[in-house]
N, C-alpha and C positions, 0 to 999 in steps of 0.2 A: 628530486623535484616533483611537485603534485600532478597526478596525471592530469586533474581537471584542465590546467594550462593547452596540452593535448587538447583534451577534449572539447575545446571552446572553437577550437579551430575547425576541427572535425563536425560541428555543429554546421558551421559557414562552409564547409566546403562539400558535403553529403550532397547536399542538393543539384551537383554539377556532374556526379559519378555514378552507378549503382552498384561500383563494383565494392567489395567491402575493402575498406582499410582500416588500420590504427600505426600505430608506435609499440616497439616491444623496447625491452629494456637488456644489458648484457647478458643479461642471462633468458634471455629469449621472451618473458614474460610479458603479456601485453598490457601496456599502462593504461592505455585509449584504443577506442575504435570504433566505427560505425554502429557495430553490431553489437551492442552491450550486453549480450548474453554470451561474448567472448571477454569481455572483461576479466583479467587474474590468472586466464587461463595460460597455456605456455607451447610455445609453438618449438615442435621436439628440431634438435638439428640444426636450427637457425644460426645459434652462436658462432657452429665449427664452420658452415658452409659460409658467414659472411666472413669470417677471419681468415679463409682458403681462397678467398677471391680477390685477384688485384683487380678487377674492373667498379667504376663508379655505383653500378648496382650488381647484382646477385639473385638469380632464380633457383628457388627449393620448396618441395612438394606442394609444387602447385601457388606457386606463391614468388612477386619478386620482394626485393630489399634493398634498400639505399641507406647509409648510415648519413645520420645527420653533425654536421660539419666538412669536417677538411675531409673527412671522404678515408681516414687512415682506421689502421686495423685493430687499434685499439680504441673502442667508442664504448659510449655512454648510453647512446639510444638511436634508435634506427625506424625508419620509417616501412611498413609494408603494404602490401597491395595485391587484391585475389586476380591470381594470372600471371602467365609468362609471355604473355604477346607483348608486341610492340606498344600496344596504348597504356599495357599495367605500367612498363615501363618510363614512360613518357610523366604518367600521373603519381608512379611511385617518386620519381626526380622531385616533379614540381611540388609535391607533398612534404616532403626532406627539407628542402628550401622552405617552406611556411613554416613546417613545424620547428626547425632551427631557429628562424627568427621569432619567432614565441618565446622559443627557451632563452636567445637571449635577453630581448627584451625582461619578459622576468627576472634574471639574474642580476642584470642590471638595477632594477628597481627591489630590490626585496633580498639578495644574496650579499651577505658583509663583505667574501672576500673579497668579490666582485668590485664594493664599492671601496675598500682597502687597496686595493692593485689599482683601481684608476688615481687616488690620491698620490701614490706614490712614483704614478709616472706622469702624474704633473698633467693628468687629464681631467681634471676637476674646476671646476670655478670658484670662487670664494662663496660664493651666499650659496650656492647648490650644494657645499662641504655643510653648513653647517643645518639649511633645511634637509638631506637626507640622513646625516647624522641623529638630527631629531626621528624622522621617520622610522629608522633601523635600530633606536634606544641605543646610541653606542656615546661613550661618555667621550667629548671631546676632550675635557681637561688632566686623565686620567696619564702618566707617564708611563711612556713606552721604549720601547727597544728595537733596533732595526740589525737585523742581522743576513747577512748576505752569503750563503754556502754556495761555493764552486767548487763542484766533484769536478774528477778528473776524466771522467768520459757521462755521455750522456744520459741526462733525467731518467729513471725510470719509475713506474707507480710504486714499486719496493722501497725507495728510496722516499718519496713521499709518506707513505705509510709511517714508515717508521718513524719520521719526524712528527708523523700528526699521533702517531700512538705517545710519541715522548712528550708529548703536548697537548694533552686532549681537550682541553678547552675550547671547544671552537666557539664561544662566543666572545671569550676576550684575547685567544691569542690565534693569529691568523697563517696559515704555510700555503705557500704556492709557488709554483715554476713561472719565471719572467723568461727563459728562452732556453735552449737546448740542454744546458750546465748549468743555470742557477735557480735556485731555489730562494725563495727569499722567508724567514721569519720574522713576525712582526708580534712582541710578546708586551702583552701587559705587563705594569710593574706596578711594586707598592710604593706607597707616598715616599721622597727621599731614597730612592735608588740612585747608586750612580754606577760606572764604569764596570763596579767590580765583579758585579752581579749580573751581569751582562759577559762577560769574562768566564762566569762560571757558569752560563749557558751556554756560551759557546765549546767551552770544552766538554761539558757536557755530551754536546751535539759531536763533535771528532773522536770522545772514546764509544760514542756508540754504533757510527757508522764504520772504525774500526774493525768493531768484533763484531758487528754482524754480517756487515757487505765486505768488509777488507778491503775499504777503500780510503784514501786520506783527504778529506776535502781543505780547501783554502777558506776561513773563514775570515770576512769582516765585518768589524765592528762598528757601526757610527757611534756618535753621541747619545745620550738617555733625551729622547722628545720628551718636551714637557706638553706638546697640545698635539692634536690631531694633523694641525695645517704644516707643522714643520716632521711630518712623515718624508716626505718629496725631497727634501733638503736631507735626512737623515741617512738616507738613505743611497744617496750623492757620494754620501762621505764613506759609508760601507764600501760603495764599489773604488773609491780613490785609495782607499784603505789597502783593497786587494791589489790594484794598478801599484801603488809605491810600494809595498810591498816586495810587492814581484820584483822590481829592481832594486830594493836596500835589504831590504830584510829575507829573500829566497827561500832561509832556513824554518824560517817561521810558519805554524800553520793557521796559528789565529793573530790576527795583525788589527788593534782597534786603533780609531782615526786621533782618537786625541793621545796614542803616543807614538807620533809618524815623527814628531820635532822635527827635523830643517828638512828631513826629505819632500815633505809636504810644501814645504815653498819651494825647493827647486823643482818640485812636478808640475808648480804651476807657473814658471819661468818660460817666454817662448825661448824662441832654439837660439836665435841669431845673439840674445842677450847671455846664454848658456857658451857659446861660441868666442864673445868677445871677454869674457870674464876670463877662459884659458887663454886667450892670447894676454892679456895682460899678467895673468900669475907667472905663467911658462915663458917671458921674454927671452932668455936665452936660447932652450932647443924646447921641442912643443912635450909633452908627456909621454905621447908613442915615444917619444927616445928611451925610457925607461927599461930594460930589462926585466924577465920575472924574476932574476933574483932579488933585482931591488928595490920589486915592487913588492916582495915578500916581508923583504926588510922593515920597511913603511908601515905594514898594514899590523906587523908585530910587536911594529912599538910605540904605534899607537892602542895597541888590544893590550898594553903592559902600561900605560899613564905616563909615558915617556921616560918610563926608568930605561938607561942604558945596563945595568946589570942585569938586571932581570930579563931583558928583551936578548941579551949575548946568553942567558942561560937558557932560553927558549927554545935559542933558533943553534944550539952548541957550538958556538963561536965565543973565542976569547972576546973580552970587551976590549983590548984593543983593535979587532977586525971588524965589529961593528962603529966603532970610532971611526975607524979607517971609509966605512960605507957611507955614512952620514955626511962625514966630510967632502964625499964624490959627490953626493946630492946636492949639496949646497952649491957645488962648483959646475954642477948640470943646470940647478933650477934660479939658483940664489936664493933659495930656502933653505933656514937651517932650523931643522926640525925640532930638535932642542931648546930654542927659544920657541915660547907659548904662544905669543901671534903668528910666528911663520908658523908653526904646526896646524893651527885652525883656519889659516888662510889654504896651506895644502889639502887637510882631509874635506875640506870643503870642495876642491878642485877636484877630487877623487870622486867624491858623490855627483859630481856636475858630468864628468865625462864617461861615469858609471850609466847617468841616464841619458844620455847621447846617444851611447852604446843601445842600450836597449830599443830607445825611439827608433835605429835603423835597422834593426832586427826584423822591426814589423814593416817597413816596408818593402 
């Protein structure tokens, strides 16, 4: 970011202080400052002593520090102030605070990602999407991609990096962290993309944070956006994507929304309707009565198309003993699996009380 932004503050506020200040950047260098014949220069120290301090500011040679924002140890830009008394202190804080809100405001008005991340969390208004879209030259009609990575322990800038290095357009494709685990990308596409290409981004993105971080992320996939306003919505279905997922497909690491089929409507089923659906398939004794062996049964020969041979050659059982298991089913459930509507009346009850299950997990 331009240090003039800095500097315009620094202008309005000189006049209240004599002492000197500016803003240095990570690497210690100063962006702005009162005394512009410190302008570029680098104040030796500063990086390791603000990173070794857990207190709100930090005093080093002759001088305090406040990082600007949440105040954590890894920052961007930091405010300082000549002196270690109580008042450098006081005026280093309230300095931080201005100069924080400058930089947001800027980012806000003038930074894409900035105005990409508010679209997508549904913090935007309709006529402000499309008067800052103009402002920013960013094409609203152009087809885009919403892609949703959740690693399996927490954000780190290596982990950014390398997505922004595997992506370096930063003017038409966008990476940023929405909260502790995810990472969202937002990639341009060319005219008449669909699903597939999206697919081979995503895998993309999981054989590379493999071999370098050796880590496995969850990725989803939403829909290909055909306009800028349905980012927000796109983006819905990435994370629904990873939610059903998580309860139908576990195995999977990239899971895209338009091939969720039924689990996708039973994740948007409330519970109580989830609830009476089993009491009426399971009339006779409820599903817990099931055993694992013959829920093993089930799930085998439905992963075999209902062949009875094939499903006794799987599980090494005569196909008379599988006979014999089916039969018990039917005289547990009154479902006979074997007949095509009981079968998809059953695996449907399986995926119902599959995500039961998991809903009381979380609480």
């Amino acid at each position: 970011m331009s240090g003039r932004i800095f500097q315009s503050v620094i202008v309005q506020m000189k006049e209240i202080t004599d002492r000197i200040f500016g803003v240095i950047d990570a690497e210690g260098n100063i962006q702005a400052c009162s005394a512009l014949n410190l302008m570029g220069s680098e104040i030796d120290g500063a990086q390791l002593a603000i990173l070794g301090s857990s207190r709100p500011y930090t005093c080093h040679d002759g001088k305090t520090f406040c990082v600007l924002g949440n105040g954590s140890a890894r920052f961007e830009y930091a405010a300082f102030v000549e002196g270690e008394d109580e008042q450098a202190q006081v005026i280093c804080r309230l300095a931080a605070i201005a100069f924080n809100e400058a930089k947001i405001n800027y980012e806000e008005k003038f930074d894409k990602s900035v105005y990409i991340k508010n679209i997508i969390s549904d913090n935007t208004l309709l006529v402000d999407l499309y008067s800052r879209a103009k402002e920013l030259r960013i094409d609203v009609t152009v087809p885009r991609g919403v892609l949703l990575i959740r690693l399996p322990e927490k954000v780190d800038s290596a982990t950014v990096e390398i997505l922004q290095n595997l992506f370096p357009d930063r003017q038409k494709d966008f990476i940023f962290s929405v909260n502790d685990t995810d990472v969202v990308l937002i990639k341009e596409l060319s005219p008449g993309s669909d699903g597939r290409e999206l697919d081979r981004f995503a895998q993309q993105i999981e054989d590379t944070l493999a071999s370098e971080l050796f880590i496995k992320p969850v990725i989803g996939v939403g829909s290909v956006s055909g306009h800028l306003r349905q980012l927000a919505e796109r983006y819905k279905e990435a994370q629904v994507a990873i939610e059903v997922g998580k309860v139908f497909d576990d195995d999977k690491m990239i899971i895209h929304y338009d091939n969720l089929g039924i689990g996708r409507i039973i994740y948007k089923l409330p519970r109580t309707l989830c609830e009476m659906f089993l009491g009426e398939v399971f009339k006779k004794s409820p599903i817990d009565a099931l055993d694992q062996e013959t829920l093993e049964t089930i799930n085998r020969f439905f992963e075999n198309n209902l062949n009875v041979s094939e499903t006794s050659r799987k599980l090494f059982v005569h196909r008379n003993t599988l006979v014999y298991r089916l039969e018990k089913i039917k005289k547990l459930t009154g479902l006979d699996l074997r007949e095509f509507d009981h079968a998809i009346v059953f695996k449907v009850a399986l995926m119902v009380k599959k995500y039961l299950n998991s809903q009381d997990e979380k609480v």
